[in-house]
C-alpha positions in Angstrom: 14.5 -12.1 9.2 13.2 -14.9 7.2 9.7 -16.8 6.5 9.0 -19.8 4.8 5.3 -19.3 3.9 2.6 -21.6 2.6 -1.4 -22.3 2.7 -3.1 -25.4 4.1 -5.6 -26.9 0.8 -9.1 -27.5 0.7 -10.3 -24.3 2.9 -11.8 -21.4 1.8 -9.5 -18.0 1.4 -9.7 -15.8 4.4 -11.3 -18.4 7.2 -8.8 -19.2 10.2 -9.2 -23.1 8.7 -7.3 -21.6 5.4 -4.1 -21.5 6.7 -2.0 -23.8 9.0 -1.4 -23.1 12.3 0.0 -20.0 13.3 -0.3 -18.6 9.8 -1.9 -15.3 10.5 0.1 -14.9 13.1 3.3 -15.4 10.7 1.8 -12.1 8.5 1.3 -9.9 12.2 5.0 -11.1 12.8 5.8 -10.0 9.6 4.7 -6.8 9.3 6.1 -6.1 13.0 9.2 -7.0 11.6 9.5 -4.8 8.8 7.7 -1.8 10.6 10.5 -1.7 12.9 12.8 -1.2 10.3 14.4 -4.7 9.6 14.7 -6.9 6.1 12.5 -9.5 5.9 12.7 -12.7 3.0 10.3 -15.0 2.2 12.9 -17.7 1.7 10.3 -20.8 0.6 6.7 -20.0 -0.7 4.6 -22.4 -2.9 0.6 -22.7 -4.3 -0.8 -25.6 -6.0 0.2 -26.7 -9.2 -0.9 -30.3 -10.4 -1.3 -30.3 -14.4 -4.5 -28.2 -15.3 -4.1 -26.0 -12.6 -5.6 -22.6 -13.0 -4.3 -19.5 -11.0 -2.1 -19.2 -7.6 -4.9 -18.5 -4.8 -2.4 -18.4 -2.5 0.7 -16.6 -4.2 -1.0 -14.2 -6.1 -2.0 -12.5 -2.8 1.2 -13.2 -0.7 3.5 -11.9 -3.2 1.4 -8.3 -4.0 1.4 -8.3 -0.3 4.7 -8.7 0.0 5.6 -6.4 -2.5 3.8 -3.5 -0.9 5.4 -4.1 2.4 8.6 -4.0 0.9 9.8 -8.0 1.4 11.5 -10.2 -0.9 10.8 -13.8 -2.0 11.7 -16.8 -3.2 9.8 -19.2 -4.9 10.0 -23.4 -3.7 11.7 -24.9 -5.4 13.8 -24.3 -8.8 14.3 -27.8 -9.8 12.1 -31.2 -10.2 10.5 -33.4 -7.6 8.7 -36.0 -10.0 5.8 -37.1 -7.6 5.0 -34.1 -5.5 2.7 -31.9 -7.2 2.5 -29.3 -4.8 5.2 -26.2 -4.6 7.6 -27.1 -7.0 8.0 -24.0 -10.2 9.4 -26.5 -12.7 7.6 -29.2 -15.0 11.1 -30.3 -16.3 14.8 -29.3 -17.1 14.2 -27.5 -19.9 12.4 -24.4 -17.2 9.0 -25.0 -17.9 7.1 -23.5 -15.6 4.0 -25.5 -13.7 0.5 -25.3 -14.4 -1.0 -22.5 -11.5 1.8 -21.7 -9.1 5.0 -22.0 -11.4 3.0 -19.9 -14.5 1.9 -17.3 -12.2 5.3 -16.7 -10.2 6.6 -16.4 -13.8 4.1 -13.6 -14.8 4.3 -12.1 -11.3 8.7 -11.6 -11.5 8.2 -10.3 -14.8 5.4 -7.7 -14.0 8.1 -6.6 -10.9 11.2 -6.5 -13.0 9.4 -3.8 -15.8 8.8 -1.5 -13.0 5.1 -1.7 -13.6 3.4 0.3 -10.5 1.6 -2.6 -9.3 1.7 -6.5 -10.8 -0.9 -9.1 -9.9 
């Protein structure tokens, strides 16, 4: 199964206005789905990320989450969208990764691939 997952900005975490519609439901159908012993990917996920950005409020608790529940993810998107600010993990060609969202999916892939027990 696949879900592309994302927040809605400007609402605090954990309210029902946080996320868009249906959002909540998308984690219940999640876990449903991997409870009854199918694969489940996150195949687009994103955060915030203009320049100055500190911190993934959204990611950083998706992708523990998903972790735990055994799901995979990718990350939206690998390459440049000059002009949108929102969801992209590149800055430029060279890889550099975006203030917020592209830093912490960075630090989050590494944590994962050294077998730590748990990564933020």
């Amino acid at each position: 199964a696949a879900w592309h997952a994302y927040p809605a900005y400007g609402k605090a975490w954990g309210t029902p206005e946080y996320t868009f519609p249906g959002f909540k439901e998308g984690y219940q159908w999640a876990e449903k789905i991997v409870n009854a012993g199918f694969p489940l990917i996150i195949t687009e996920t994103g955060d915030h990320n203009a320049d100055g950005t500190k911190g993934a409020p959204f990611v950083s608790r998706l992708l523990p989450w998903a972790d735990k529940n055994g799901m995979s993810y990718l990350g939206w998107a690998f390459d440049i969208f000059p002009g949108n600010q929102d969801h992209v993990l590149l800055k430029d060609k060279s890889g550099t990764p975006t203030d917020g969202y592209g830093e912490y999916f960075k630090q989050h892939l590494v944590c994962v691939a050294s077998g730590a027990a748990s990564c933020p």
